[in-house]
N, C-alpha and C positions, 0 to 999 in steps of 0.2 A: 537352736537356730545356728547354722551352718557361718561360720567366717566369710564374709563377702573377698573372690577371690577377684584382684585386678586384673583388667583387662590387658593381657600379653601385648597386643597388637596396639593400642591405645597408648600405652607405657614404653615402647619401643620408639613409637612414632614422637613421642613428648620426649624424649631421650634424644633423638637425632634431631629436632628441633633447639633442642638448648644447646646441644653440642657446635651447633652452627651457629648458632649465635653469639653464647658466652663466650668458646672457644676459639671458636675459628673470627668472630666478630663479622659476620654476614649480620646486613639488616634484614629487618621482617622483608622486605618487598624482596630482596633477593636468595633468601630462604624459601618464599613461597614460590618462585621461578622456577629454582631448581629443583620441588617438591611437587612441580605441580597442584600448590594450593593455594584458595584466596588469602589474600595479607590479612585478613579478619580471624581466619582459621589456624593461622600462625601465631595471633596474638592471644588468640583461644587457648591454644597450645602451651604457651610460655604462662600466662596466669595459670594454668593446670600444674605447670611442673613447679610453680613456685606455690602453691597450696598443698601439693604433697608433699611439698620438703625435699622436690628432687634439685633443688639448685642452694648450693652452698657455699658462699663468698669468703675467701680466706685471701685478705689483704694484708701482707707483707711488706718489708722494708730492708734493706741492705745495711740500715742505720737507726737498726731496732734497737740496738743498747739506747740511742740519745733520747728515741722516745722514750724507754722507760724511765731514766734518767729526769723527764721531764716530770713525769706522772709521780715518782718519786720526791721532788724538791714540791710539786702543790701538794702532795698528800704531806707532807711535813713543818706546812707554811701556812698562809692566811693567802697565800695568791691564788689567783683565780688561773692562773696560764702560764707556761713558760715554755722558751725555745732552746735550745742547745742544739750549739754546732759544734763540730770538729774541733779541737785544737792540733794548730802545726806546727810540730814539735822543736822547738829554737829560731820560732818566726814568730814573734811576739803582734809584730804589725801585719803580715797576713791573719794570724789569727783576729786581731781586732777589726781587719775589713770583710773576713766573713761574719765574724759577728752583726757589722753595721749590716752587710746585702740581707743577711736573716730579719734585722729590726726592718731596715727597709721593708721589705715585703710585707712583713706583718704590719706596719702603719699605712700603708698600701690597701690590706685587706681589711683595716679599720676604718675609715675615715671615708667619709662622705659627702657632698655638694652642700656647702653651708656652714660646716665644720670649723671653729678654731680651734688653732693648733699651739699649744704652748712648749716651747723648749730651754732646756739651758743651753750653756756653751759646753765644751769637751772636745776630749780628742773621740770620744766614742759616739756623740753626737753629730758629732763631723763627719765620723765613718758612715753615718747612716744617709748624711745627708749627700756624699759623694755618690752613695750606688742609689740612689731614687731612680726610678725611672718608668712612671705611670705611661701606660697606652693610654692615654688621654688627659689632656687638661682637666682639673678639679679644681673647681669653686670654692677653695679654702683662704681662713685670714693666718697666719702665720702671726703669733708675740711671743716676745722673751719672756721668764719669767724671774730675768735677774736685771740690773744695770752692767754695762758692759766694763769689761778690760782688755785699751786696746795693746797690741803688740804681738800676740799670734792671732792665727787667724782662728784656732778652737777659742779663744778666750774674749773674743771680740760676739756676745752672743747677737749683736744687730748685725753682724754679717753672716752668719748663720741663717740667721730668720728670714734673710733677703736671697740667699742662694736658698732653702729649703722652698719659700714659694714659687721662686723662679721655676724651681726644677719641675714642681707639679703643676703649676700656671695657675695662681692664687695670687692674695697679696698681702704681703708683709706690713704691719705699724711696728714701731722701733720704740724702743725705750731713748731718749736723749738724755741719760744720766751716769754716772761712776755706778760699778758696783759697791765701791766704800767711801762712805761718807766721812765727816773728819771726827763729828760728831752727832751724837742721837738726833738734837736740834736739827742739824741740818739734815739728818736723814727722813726726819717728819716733813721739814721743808720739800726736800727734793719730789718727795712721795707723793705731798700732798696737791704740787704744778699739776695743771687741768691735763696735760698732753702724757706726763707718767698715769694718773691716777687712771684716764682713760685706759691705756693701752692694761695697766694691772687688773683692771676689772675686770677687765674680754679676758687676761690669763685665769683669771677666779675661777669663768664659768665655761672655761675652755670644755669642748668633749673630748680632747686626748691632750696628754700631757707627754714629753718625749722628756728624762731625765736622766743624766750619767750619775754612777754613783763612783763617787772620787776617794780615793785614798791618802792619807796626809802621814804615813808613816816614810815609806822611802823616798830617799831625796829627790828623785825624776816625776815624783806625785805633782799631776796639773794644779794641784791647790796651791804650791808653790811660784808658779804662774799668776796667777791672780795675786797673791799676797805673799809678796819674798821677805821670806824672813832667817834670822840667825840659826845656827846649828844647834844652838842652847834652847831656843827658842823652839825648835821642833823637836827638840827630846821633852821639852817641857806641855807640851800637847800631846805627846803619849801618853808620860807617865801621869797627866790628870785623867787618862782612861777615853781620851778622844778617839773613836775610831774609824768615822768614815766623815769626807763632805759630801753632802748633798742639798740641792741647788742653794751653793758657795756657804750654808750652815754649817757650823761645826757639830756633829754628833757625837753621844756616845753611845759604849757596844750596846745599851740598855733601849738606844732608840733616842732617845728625847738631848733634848738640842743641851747642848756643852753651856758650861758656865763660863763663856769665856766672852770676854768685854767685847772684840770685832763681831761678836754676831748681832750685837744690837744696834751695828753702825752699818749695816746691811739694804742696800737699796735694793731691795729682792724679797719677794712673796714668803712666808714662813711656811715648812713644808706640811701643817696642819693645813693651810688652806686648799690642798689640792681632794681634797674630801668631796667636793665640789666636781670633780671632772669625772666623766662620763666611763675613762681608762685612764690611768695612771702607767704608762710603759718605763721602765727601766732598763738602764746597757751598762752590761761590765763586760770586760775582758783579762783574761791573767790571772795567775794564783793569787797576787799579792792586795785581788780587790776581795779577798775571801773573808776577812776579819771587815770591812766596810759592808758586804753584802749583809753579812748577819744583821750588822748594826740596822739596815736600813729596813732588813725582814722584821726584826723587833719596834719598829717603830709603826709597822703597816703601811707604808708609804706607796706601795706601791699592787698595780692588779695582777700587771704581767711582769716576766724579767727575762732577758735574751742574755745570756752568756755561754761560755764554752764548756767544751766538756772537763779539763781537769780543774777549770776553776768551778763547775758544779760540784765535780767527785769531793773536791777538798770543802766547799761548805756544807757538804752531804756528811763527807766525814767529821767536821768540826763538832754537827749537832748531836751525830750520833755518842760522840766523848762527852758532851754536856749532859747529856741524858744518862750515862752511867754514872758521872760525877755525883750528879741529884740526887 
């Protein structure tokens, strides 16, 4: 039996059909104008050529390294997603507001009419929450999921949670408490008032969770913001192997919470409870959150992570030195 030979003229014609279309971007009804054919027979046409495999989509990027970059940190991780942008090179704080317009967006393209939203405070939290900027009101509740610290305005996480609904046209409950209590006792107490215990519950069963992951190693680290302490003092949370905060816990590089007495006086969710939300997003920016980001990979904390390009490269190459160590 003879090879069925296609039809020259048939193939021609489905050929100058996609070319109008895919390429040049004519719709069907103006393709069939200028072809002289019915818009049914144009559509006829275009299912033909995509059954023969004459139409083949090769979509590109100008910023193909970040996506690989990305697909690289989940394939190495427990996270389900991650963003990388740019870093600009001796702008620490451009770099960290593109970072936040990236989280932006993507909490933008998560979140939905009904949604609570839980956040810490941060300077990276902050960035996210300056570039929001929804084409339309959403029907979200906005809660912290720490007690606040007033005095900036990242570390103030009820002022956060009242501009992030604002900006989307939602509405914030606040925490009315310190983030540190003086002691356990009262930290039970403060918890357990009907107006915290509320607003903690709605962060339990939050569907997205927005969380910075803080570093406590260099002295300009926002943890120091919340809780100033001595130079001896922060050399002595190194060297017991501390290596990131996350929401205001002390970690180490191993993941699970430090042994160290201020986290039990903590008016703030314990970052096991977030097991419970729907997404877990995370924001870092900077090389120097590269030894925190690990810690927080190693705990599973988180679903997604938005940060930059060279502070991706350096926990990309952290892990890969761990893995030869091994």
């Amino acid at each position: 039996m003879s090879e069925r030979i296609p039809d020259f003229e048939l193939s021609r014609q489905i050929h100058t059909v996609l070319v109008l279309h895919f390429v040049e971007g004519l719709k069907q009804s103006e393709i069939a104008k200028r072809l002289n054919l019915s818009t049914s027979k144009v559509n006829r046409l275009i299912a033909q050529g995509r059954k023969q495999g004459m139409v083949k989509i090769d979509v590109t990027s100008p910023f193909q390294r970040l996506a690989d970059l990305e697909n690289r940190l989940v394939g190495a991780t427990a996270l389900n997603g991650a963003m990388v942008t740019p870093t600009v090179s001796g702008n620490p704080n451009t770099t960290l507001q593109q970072v936040g317009r990236a989280a932006a967006n993507l909490l933008l393209e998560t979140i939905r009419d009904g949604d609570v939203i839980a956040i810490t405070g941060g300077k990276a939290v902050s960035a996210v929450v300056e570039n929001l900027s929804p084409e339309r009101n959403i029907d979200v509740t906005v809660v912290p999921l720490t007690g606040g610290v007033q005095g900036k305005f990242y570390t103030d996480v009820n002022h956060l949670a009242t501009q992030m609904a604002e900006r989307l046209g939602g509405t914030p409950m606040l925490i009315h408490a310190p983030l540190f209590a003086e002691s356990r006792n009262q930290r039970d107490m403060l918890k357990s008032m009907a107006s915290t215990k509320e607003v903690f519950d709605l962060a339990r069963r939050a569907n997205v969770a927005l969380v910075g992951v803080g570093s406590v190693e260099p002295r300009g680290s926002s943890y120091y913001d919340l809780n100033p302490v001595p130079e001896a003092d922060r050399k002595m949370l190194v060297g017991m192997g501390v290596a990131a905060e996350f929401m205001a816990h002390l970690i180490g590089e191993n993941g699970r919470l430090a042994e160290y007495e201020l986290n039990s006086r903590l008016v703030a969710l314990d970052p096991s409870e977030l097991e419970a939300c729907r997404t877990v997003i995370g924001i870092a920016a900077g090389e120097q959150k590269t030894r925190p980001i690990r810690a927080v990979l190693n705990g599973n904390f988180l679903d997604s992570l938005v940060l930059d390009e060279e502070t991706v490269n350096a926990v990309l190459e952290t892990m890969e030195r761990s893995k030869h160590v091994a």
